[in-house]
Phi, psi and omega in degrees: 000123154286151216248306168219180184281126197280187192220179171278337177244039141276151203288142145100342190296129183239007179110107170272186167230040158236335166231052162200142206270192210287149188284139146334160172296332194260030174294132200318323180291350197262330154305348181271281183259101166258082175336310204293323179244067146271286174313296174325317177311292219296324182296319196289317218294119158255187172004129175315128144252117207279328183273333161297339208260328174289318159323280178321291198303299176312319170307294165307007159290336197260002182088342198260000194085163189237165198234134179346287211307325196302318203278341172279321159313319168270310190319324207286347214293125174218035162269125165308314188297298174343297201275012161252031179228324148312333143338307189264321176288269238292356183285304161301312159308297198300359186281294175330306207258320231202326199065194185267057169267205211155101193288122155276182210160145178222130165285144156240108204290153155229328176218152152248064115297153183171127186246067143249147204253012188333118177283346167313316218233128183298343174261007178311170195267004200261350178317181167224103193211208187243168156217162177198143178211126163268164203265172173295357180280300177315261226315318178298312188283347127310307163300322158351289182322301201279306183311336175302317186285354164102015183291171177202033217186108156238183193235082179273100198258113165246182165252166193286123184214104164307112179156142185329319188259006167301328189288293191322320146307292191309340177269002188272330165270358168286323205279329171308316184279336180272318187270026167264142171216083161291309169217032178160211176192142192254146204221019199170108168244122156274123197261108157241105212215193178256158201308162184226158143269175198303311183297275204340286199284359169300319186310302186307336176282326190286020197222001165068045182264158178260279164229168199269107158280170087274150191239147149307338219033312143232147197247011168288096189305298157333310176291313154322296191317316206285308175302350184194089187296330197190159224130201160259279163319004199248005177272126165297285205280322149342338171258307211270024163243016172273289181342324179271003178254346140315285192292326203285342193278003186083039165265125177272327177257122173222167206216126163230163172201197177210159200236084171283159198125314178269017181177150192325081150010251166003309186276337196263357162325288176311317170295346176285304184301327193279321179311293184341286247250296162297302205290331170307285182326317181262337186223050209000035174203144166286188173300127169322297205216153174240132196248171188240071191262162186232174183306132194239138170264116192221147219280323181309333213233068203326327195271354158297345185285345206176043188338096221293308170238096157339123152223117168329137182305330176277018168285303188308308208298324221292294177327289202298307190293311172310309156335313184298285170002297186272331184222067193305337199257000215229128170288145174274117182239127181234144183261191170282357183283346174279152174287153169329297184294310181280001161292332168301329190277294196301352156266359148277015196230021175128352165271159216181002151203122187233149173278164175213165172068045178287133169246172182219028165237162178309148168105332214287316189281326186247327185289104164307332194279085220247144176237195193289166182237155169276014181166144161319092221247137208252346184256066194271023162292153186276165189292330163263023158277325195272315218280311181280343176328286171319316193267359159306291203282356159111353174279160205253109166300152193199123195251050156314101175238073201242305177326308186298299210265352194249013224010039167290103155249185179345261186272022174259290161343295188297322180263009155257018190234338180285305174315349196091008177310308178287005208272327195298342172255321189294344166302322188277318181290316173309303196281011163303271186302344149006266188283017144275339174304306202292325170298332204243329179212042175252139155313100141063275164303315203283301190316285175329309174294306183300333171324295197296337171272345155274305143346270195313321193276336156321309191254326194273329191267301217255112181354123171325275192337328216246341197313301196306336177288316180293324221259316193296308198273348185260008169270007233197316188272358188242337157272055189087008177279138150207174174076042169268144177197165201231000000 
């Protein structure tokens, strides 16, 4: 949602698309994203070359990320032996940098309203559909719904609605979710919504939000222009500046991504690193987290039907590792539009926060009174289907919000997570919130496997020094403590 219409003397103002005409080559936004040698990288990169494609990977092994041209070397790579030996490095770095967690998370729709025309989307404005926006009351029985089931992490999601009382809605529902406590307490919101000016998200940091997304969708202007014919959203740049209009406002943790499917993979890959790669440079940290989603086909929206550039399930492994690869400090986030199994595959190859037990329309969690959804969701295990899934596959699930509350946030994050640091606090903190999931809301089954896997990252995983402290706060949580963190 856009919140109010930005002006030519509003602070902070960076350009709309009702009063400024298409920006110039030196415009800030054409600084962020240089097609040209985006295209340029990509025309040089010729054939897998086994000994370049080894290079890189040694190289990215050092921990440090990779530069546009190493990450156009993989991309280009399309030998199975190759890409399974990029498999295995980005397996490894993210084990180096994150350990074997998995941050869970659930959204929460509060409106499908939306006057943008996303030829992509199911909430667009031209569907023919139901629309619904919730009231704060509707909001507190969702979250009820998700605390029962044991979340402890949202995604607070709308659709784009213009008009004075969209910001007030939205802080009245970030305020909701925190003081509702029905079956638990959610301890961390996270925001995704359309671009604001600066005073707005000054409003918005006053809300104890964690961190702010936007999806780019593409970072292909053209393509773009072509995906959102009319709108708000039909401002390129008005969007793809909204981080730097964030951070300047003291939001420290922001979230980008691209929506594949619509333009050459490779390019808007690249094109992420370089957004990454501007926002350090200018405000000295990078993106919190980058999500990867790809087109979900839904009847509202014909062109999800038939996706303009398709990308193959080993195209997504090809992303998520070349990512891990290239921004070694940055979570990776995959949604429920993926199936179990390839979502089971992508967290040996670099994700680290993924949602479960989703629904993606208003309502969805609490309501028989059921609306349109913005996408399809292909992954319906329930969160203690999915929690023991992970914990089968040797990863540790972790509703950690200690960072967040302890203030490692943006660079202060970023300077425990590029060295491998943090992991020395989200391990002991992961198996915290764990064994509360396990005490208060697991099935049976689920509870058995996480014992015996909080055991194991206990002696084999969490640093001697740190063993008696750890062992002292899971004595503490099983006899009725809860919300302990390091």
């Amino acid at each position: 949602m856009n919140f109010r219409e930005p002006t030519n003397d509003d602070p902070g103002n960076m350009g709309s698309a009702e009063s400024h005409p298409a920006q110039p080559a030196s415009s800030p936004a054409n600084c962020i994203v240089d097609e040209a040698q985006i295209s340029g990288i990509l025309d040089a990169c010729g054939p897998s070359d086994p000994g370049k494609v080894r290079e890189v990977i040694a190289k990215a092994r050092e921990l440090r990320g990779l530069g546009l041209e190493d990450a156009a070397t993989l991309l280009k790579c399309d030998d199975p032996e190759l890409l399974e030996e990029i498999f295995a490095a980005a397996s490894w770095v993210k084990d180096a940098i994150y350990g074997r967690r998995v941050v869970l998370f659930a959204p929460l729709y509060y409106s499908s309203a939306c006057v943008n025309n996303c030829l992509y989307c199911g909430f667009r404005k031209d569907a023919k559909r139901s629309r619904r926006s919730l009231s704060l009351e509707e909001v507190a029985r969702e979250v009820a719904a998700l605390q029962r089931e044991g979340h402890r992490r949202l995604l607070v999601i709308g659709g784009e609605t213009p008009g004075p009382k969209a910001l007030d809605h939205l802080l009245g529902v970030i305020r909701t979710v925190y003081e509702t406590r029905e079956g638990g307490d959610i301890r961390r919101v996270n925001v995704e919504t359309a671009p604001m000016t600066v005073d707005e998200f000054r409003e918005l940091a006053k809300a104890r939000i964690g961190t702010y997304v936007v999806f780019q969708e593409t970072y292909h202007r053209e393509t773009y222009r072509t995906m959102h014919p009319d709108g708000p959203k039909a401002d390129y740049d008005w969007r793809v500046e909204v981080m730097d209009r964030a951070m300047r406002a003291g939001i420290g943790d922001v979230g980008i991504g691209v929506l594949f499917g619509l333009y050459d993979y490779r390019f808007d890959v690249l094109a992420l690193l370089q957004h990454a790669r501007h926002l350090e440079a200018t405000h000295g940290t990078g993106p919190h987290t980058i999500s990867v989603p790809r087109i979900e086909p839904t009847p509202e929206a014909p062109l999800s039907l038939s996706p303009p550039a398709p990308v193959s399930d080993v195209d997504l492994c090809k992303i998520v590792a070349v990512l891990r690869l290239s921004v070694p400090y940055t979570g990776i986030i995959l949604s429920t539009r993926e199936t179990s199994q390839l979502r089971d595959k992508l967290l040996d190859l670099g994700v680290s926060q993924m949602s479960a037990g989703s629904c993606t329309e208003p309502g969805g969690y609490s309501d028989v009174q059921q609306s349109a959804s913005q996408f399809p969701v292909a992954d319906k295990r329930s969160l203690d289907d999915v929690i023991r899934s992970i914990a089968q596959h040797g990863y540790l699930p972790s509703f950690c919000t200690g960072c967040y509350r302890k203030g490692r946030t943006g660079a202060d994050f970023m300077e425990l997570a590029k060295p491998g640091l943090i992991r020395m606090h989200c391990l002991p903190n992961a198996l915290l919130t764990y064994l509360e999931y396990l005490m208060d809301y697991a099935s049976e089954e689920t509870r058995e496997v996480g014992l015996k896997l909080i055991e194991h990252q206990i002696e084999n995983e969490v640093p001697v020094a740190r063993r008696k402290a750890v062992r002292t706060m899971i004595e503490r949580i099983r006899t009725g403590e809860r919300d302990l963190y390091f």
